[in-house]
C-alpha positions as CSV (number, residue, x, y, z in Angstrom):
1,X,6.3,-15.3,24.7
2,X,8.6,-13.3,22.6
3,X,11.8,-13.8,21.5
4,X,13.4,-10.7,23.7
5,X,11.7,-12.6,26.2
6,X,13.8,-16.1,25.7
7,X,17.8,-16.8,24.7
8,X,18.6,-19.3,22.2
9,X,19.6,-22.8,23.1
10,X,20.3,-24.5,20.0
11,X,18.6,-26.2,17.2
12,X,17.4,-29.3,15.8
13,X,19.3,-30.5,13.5
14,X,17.9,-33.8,12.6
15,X,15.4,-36.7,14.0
16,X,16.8,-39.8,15.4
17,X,14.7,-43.3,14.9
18,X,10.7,-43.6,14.4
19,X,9.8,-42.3,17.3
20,X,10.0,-38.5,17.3
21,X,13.6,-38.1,19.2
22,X,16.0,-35.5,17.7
23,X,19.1,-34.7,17.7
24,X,19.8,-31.3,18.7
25,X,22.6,-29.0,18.2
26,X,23.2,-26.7,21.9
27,X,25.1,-23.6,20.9
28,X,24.4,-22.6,25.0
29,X,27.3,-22.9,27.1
30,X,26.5,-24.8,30.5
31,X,22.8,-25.9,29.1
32,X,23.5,-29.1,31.1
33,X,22.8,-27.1,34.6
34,X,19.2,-26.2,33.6
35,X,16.5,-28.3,34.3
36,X,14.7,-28.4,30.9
37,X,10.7,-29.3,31.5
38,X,9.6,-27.1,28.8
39,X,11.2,-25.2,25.7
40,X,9.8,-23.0,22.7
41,X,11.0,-23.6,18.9
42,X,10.4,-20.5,16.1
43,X,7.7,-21.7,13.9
44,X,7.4,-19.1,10.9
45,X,8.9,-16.3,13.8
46,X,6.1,-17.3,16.2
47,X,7.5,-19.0,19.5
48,X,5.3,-22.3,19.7
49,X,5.6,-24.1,23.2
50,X,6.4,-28.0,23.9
51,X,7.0,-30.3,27.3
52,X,9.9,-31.9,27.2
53,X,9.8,-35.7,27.7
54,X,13.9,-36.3,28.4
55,X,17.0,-34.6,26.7
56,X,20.1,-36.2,27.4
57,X,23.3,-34.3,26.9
58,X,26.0,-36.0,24.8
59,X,29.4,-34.3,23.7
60,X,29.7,-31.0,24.5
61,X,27.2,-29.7,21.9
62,X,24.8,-32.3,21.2
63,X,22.0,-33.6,22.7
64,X,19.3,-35.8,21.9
65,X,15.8,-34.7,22.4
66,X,12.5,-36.4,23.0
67,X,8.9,-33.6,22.9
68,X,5.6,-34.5,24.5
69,X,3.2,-35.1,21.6
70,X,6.1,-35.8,19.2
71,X,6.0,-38.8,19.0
72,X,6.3,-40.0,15.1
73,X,9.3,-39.3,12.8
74,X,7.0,-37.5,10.2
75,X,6.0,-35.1,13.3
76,X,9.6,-34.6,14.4
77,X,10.6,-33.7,10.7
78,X,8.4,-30.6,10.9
79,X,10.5,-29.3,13.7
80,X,14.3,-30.5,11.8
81,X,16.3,-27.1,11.5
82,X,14.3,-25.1,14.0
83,X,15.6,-23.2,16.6
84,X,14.8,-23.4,19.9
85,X,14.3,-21.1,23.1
86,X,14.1,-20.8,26.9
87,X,13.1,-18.1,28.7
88,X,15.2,-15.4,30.3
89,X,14.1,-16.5,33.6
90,X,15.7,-19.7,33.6
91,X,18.9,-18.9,32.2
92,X,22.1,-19.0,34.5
93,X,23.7,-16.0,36.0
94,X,27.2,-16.0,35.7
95,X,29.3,-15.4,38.8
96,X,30.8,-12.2,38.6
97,X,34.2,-13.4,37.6
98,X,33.6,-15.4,34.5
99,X,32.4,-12.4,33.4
100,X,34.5,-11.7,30.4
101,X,34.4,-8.4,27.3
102,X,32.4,-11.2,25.2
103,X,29.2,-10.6,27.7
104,X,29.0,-6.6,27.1
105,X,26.7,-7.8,23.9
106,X,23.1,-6.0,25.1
107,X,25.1,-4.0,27.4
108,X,24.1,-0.3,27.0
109,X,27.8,1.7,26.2
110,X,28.0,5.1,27.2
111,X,30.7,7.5,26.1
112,X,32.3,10.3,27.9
113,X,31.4,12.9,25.3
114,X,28.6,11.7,23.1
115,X,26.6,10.2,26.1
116,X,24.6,7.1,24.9
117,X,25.3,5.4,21.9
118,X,23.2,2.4,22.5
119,X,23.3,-1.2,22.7
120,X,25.8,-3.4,21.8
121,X,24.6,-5.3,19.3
122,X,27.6,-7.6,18.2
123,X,31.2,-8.6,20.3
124,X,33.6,-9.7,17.4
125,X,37.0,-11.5,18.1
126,X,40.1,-10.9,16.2
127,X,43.4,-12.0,16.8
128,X,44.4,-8.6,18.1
129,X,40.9,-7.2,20.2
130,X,37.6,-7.7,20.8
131,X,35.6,-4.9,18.7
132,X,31.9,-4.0,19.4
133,X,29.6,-2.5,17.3
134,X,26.7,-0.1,18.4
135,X,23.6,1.4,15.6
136,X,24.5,4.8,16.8
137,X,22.3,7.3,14.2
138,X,21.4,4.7,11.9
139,X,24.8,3.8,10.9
140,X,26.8,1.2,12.3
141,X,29.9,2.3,15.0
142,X,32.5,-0.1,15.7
143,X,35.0,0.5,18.5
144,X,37.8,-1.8,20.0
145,X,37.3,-2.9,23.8
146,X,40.5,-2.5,25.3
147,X,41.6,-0.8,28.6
148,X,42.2,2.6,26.5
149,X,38.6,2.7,25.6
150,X,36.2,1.2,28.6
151,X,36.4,3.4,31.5
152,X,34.2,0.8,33.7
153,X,31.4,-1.7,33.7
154,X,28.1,-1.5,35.7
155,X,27.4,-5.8,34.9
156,X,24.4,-5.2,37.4
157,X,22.9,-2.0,35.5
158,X,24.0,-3.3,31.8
159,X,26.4,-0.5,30.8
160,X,29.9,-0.5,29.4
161,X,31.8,3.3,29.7
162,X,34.0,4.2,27.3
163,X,36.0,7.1,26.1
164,X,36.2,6.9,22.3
165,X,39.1,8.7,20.2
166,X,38.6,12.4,19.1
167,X,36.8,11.6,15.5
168,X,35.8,7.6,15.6
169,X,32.5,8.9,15.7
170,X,33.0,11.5,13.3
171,X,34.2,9.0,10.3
172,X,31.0,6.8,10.7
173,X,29.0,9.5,10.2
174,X,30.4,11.8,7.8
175,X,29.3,8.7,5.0
């Protein structure tokens, strides 16, 4: 399994008692709704599978974690500030209107005149906008979403259109 292949869930931030359990930080909104049997943490960049035994959900972000075959606090410690993973396939589709600007990140934006300028890689908040940023010819492009700039949203294909300003490009790539 690769790690295009899974989204993050969380990660451990500590073990809990002799036995192996650990507390887990969940950084995945609505985590609760999926049944957990199995899970992958990033050994050394290598996604290592485990069966889960039971994860109970506590606050909003924390969770407590017990692994089949993790079952001593000396074998828990080697997975303490680990991320973990589940696969794409299990994660849940969101209904069409809690879709939000925030979930164009992996979206493919398309611009009226320059015609693809790749994936959005990051969705930044500031108090004013939400700006994305695309690697558009090696460099980095930022542009703001805002209803001057997206012409439309294909959610099912995974493309945002926009209409950039005469020259936004042109300053990114005249460095």
């Amino acid at each position: 399994m690769k790690t295009e292949d899974c989204f993050r869930l969380g990660s451990i931030l500590k073990t809990k008692g002799l036995k192996g359990e650990m507390q887990v930080y969940i950084d995945f909104e609505g985590a609760e709704a999926i049944k957990i049997k199995s899970l992958f943490v990033d050994i050394a960049g290598k996604l290592v599978p485990y069966f889960v035994s039971s994860i109970k959900f506590l606050q909003k972000n924390q969770a407590y974690l017990n692994l089949e075959d993790i079952d001593t606090i000396e074998k828990a410690n080697m997975l303490v500030k680990k991320d973990i993973y589940l696969p794409n396939k299990v994660k849940p589709k969101k209904k069409k209107e809690e879709f939000t600007l925030k979930d164009v990140k992996g979206f493919i934006a398309v611009d009226e005149n320059h015609g693809e300028l790749g994936e959005i890689l990051d969705v930044v908040e500031y108090p004013q906008q939400l700006i994305a940023s695309v690697n558009f010819k090696n460099k980095e492009v930022l542009f703001p979403l805002n209803v001057d700039i997206i012409k439309g949203i294909d959610v099912e294909g995974g493309e945002v259109y926009i209409a950039l300003p005469d020259g936004l490009l042109d300053v990114y790539l005249e460095g």
